[in-house]
DSSP file (Angstrom, degrees, kcal/mol; ACC not computed):
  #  RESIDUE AA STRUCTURE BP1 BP2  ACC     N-H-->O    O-->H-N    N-H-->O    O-->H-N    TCO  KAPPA ALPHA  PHI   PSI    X-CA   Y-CA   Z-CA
    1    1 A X    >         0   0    0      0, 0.0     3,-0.7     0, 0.0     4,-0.1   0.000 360.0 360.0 360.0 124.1    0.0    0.0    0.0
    2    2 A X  T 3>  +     0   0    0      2,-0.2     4,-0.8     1,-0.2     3,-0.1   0.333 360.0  62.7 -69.3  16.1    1.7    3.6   -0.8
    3    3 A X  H 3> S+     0   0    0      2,-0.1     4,-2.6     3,-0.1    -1,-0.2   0.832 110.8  35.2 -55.4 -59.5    0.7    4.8    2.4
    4    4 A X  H <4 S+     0   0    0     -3,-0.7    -2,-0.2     2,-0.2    -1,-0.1   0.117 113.1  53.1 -52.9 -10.6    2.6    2.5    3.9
    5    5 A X  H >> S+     0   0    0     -4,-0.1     4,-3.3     2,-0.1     3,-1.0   0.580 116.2  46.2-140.8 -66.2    5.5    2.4    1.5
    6    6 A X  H 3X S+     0   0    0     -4,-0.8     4,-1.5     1,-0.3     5,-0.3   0.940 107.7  59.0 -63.8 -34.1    5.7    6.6    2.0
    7    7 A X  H 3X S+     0   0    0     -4,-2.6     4,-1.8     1,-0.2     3,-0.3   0.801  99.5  59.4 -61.9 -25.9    5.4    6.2    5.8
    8    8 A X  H <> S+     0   0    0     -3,-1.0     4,-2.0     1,-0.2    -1,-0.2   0.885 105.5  42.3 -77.8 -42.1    8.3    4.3    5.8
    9    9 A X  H  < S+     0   0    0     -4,-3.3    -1,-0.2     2,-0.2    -2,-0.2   0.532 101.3  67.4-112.7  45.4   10.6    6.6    4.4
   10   10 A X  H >< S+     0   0    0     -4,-1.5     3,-1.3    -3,-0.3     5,-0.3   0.836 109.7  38.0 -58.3 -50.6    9.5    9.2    6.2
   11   11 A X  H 3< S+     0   0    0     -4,-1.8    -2,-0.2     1,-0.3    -3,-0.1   0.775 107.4  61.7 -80.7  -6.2   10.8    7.6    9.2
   12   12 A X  T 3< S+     0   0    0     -4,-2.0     2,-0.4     2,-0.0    -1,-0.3   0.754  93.3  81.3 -62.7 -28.4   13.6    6.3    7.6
   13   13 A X    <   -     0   0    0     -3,-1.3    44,-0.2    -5,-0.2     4,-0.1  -0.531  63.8-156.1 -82.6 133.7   14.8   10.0    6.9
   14   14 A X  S    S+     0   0    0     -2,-0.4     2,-0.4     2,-0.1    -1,-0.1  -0.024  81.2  10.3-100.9  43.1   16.4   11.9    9.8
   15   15 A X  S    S-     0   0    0     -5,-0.3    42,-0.2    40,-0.1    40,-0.1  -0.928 114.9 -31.3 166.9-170.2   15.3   15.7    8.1
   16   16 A X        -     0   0    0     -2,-0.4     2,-0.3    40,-0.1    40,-0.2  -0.055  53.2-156.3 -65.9 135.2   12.9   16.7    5.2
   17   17 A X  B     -A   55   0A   0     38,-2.5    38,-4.8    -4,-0.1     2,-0.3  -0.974  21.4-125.3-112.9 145.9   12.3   14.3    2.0
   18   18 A X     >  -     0   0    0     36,-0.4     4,-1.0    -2,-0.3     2,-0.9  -0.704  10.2-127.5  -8.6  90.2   11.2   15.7   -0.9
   19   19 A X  H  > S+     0   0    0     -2,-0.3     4,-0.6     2,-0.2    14,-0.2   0.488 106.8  58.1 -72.7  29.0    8.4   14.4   -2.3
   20   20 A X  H >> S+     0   0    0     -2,-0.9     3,-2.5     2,-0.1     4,-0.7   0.837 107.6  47.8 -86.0 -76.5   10.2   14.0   -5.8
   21   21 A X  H 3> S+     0   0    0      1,-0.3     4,-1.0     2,-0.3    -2,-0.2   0.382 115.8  46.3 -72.2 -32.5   12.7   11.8   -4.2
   22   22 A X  H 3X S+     0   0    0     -4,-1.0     4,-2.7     2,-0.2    -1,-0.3   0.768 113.8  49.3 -57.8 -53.7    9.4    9.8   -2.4
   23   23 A X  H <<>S+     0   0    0     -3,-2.5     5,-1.2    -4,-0.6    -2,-0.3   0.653 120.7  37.0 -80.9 -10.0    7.6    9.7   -5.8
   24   24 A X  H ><5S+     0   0    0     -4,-0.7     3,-0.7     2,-0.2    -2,-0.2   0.820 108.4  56.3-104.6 -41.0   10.8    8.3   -7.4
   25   25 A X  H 3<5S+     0   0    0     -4,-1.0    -2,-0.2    -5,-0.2    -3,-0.1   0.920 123.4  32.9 -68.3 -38.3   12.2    6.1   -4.8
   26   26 A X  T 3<5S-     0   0    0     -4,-2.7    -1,-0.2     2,-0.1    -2,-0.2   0.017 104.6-121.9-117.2  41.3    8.5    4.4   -5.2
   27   27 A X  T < 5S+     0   0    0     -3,-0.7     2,-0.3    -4,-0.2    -3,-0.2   0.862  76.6  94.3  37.4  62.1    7.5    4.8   -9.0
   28   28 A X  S   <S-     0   0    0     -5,-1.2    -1,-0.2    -6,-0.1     2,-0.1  -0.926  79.7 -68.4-150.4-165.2    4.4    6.6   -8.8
   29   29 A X     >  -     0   0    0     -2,-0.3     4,-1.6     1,-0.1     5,-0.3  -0.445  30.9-116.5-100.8 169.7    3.7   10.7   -9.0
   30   30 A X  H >> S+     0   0    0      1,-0.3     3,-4.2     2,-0.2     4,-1.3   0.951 122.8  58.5 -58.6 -56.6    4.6   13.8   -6.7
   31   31 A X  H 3> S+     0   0    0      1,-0.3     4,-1.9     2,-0.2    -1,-0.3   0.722 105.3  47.7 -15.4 -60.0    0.2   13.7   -6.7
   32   32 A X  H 3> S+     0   0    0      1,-0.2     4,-1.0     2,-0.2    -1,-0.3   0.704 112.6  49.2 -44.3 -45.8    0.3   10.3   -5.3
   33   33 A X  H <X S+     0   0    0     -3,-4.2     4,-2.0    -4,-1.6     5,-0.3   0.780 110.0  49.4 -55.2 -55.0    2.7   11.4   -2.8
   34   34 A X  H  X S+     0   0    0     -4,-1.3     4,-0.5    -5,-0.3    -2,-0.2   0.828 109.1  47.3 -77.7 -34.8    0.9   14.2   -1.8
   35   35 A X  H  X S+     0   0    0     -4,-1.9     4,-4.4     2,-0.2     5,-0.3   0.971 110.6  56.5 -77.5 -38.2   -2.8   12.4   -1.2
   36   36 A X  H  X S+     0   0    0     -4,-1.0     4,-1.4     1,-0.3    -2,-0.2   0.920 104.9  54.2 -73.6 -43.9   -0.8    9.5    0.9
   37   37 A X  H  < S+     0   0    0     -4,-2.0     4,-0.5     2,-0.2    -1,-0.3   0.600 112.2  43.6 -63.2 -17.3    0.7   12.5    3.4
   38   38 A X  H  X S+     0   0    0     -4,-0.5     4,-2.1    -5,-0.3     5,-0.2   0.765 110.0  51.0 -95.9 -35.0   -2.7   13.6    3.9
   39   39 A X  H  X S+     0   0    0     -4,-4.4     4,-1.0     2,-0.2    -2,-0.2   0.900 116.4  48.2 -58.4 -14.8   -4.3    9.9    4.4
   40   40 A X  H >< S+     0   0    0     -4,-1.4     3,-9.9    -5,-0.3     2,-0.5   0.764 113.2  45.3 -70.6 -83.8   -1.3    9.6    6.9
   41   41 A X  H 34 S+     0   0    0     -4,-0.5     3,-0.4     1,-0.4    -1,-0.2   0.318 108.3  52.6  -4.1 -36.3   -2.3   13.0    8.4
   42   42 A X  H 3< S+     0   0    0     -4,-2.1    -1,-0.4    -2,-0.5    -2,-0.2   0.757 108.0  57.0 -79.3 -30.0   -6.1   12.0    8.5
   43   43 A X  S << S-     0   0    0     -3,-9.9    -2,-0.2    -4,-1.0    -1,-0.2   0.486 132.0 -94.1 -89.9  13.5   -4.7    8.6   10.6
   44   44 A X  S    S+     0   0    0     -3,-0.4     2,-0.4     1,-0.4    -3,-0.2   0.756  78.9 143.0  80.9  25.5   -3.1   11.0   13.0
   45   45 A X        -     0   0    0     15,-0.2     2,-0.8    -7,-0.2    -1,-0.4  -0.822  44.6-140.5-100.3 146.9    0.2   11.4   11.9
   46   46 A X  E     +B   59   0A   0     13,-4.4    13,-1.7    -2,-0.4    12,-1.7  -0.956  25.0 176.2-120.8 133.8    1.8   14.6   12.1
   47   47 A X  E     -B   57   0A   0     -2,-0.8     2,-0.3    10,-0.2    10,-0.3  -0.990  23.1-141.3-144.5  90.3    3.9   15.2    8.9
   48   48 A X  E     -B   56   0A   0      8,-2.6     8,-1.9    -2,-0.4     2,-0.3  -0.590  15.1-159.5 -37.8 116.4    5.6   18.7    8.6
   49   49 A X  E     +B   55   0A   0     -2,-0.3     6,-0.2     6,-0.2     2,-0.2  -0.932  13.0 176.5 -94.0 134.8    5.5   20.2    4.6
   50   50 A X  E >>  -B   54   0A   0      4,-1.9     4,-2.7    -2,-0.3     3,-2.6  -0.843  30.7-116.6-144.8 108.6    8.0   22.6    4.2
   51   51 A X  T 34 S+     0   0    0      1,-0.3     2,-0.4     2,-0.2   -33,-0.0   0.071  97.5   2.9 -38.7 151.4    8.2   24.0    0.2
   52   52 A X  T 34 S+     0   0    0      1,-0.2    -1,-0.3     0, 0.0   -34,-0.1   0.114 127.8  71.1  36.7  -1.5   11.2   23.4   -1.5
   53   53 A X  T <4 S-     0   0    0     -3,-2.6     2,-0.3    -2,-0.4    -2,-0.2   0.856  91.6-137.2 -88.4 -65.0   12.4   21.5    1.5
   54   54 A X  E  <  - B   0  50A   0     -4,-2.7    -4,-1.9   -36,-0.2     2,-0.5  -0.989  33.7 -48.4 136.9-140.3   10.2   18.4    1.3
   55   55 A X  E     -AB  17  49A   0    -38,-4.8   -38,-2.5    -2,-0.3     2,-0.6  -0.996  43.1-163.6-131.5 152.2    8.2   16.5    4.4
   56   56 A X  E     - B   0  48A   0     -8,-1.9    -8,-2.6    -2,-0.5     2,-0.7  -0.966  24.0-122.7-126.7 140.8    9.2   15.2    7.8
   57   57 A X  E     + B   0  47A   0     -2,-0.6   -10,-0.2   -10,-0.3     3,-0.1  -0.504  33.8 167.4 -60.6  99.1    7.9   13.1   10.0
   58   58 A X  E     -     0   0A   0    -12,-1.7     2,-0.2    -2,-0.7   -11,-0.2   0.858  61.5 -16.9-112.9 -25.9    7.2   14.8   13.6
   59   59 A X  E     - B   0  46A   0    -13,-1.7   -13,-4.4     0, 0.0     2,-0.4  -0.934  52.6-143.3-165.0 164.1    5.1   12.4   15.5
   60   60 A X        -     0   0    0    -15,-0.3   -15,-0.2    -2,-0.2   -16,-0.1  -0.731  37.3 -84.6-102.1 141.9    2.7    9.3   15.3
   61   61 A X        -     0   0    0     -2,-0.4    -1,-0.1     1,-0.1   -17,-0.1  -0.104  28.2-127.3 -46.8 145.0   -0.4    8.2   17.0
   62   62 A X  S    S+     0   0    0    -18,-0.1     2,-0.2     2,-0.1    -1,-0.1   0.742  80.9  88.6 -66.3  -5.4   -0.3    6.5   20.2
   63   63 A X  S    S-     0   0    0      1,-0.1     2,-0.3     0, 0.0     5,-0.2  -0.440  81.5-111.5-116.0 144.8   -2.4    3.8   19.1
   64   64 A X        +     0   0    0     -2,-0.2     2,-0.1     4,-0.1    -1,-0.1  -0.659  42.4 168.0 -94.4 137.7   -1.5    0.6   17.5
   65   65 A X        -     0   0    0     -2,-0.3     4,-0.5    -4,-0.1    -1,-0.0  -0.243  57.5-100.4-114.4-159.8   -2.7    0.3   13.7
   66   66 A X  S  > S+     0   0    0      2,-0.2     4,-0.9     3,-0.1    -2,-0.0   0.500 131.4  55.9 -98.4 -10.0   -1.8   -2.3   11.0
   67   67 A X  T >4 S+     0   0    0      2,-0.2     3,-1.5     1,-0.1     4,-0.4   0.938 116.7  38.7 -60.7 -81.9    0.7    0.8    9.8
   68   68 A X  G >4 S+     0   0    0      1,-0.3     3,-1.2    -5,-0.2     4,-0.3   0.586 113.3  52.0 -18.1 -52.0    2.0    0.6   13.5
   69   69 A X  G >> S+     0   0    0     -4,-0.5     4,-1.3     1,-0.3     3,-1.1   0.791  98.5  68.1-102.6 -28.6    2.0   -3.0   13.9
   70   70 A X  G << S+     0   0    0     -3,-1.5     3,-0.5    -4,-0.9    -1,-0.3   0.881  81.5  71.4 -38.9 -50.9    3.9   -3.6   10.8
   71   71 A X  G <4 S+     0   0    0     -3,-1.2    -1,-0.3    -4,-0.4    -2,-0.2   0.904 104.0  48.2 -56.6 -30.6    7.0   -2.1   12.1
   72   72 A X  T <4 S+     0   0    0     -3,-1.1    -1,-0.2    -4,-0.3    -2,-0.2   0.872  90.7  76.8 -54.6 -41.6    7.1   -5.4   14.2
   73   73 A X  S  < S-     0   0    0     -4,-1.3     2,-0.7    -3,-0.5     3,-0.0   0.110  89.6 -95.1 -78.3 171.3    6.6   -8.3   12.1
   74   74 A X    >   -     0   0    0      1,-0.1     3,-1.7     2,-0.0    -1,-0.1  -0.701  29.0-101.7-120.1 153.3    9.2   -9.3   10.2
   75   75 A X  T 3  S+     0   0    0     -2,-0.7     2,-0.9     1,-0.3    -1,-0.1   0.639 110.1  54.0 -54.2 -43.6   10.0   -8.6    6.9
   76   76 A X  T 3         0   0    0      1,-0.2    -1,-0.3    -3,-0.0    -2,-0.0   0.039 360.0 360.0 -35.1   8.9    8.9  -11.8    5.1
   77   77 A X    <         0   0    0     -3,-1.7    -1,-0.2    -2,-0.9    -2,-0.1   0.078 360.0 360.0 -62.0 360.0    5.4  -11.7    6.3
């Protein structure tokens, strides 16, 4: 799911990505990019945009999701 696919390297990034470099890294468009940082945003993710800079990742819900629960499981799932 690109929700899921962008959410990860938000947190992988330690400062702002770009959502070219997001849209590239996962073959779809900046558009694509843009609507998945607001479904995060709608699940209670807080996501910084900052023009020409790009987005960061500033905090997460408290709550365990299947986004959340993902980081556990292991990658072969």
């Amino acid at each position: 799911m690109l929700k899921d696919n962008v959410l990860d390297l938000l947190r992988e990034s330690e400062d702002y990505i770009s959502g070219q470099i997001i849209a590239e890294k996962l073959g779809v468009s900046r558009m694509a990019v843009s609507n998945a940082v607001s479904a995060l945003k709608a699940d209670g993710f807080d996501i910084e945009a900052v023009t020409r800079r790009g987005y960061r990742l500033t905090g997460a819900p408290d709550r365990l999701d299947s986004i959340g629960l993902g980081a556990f499981l292991p990658a072969e799932r």
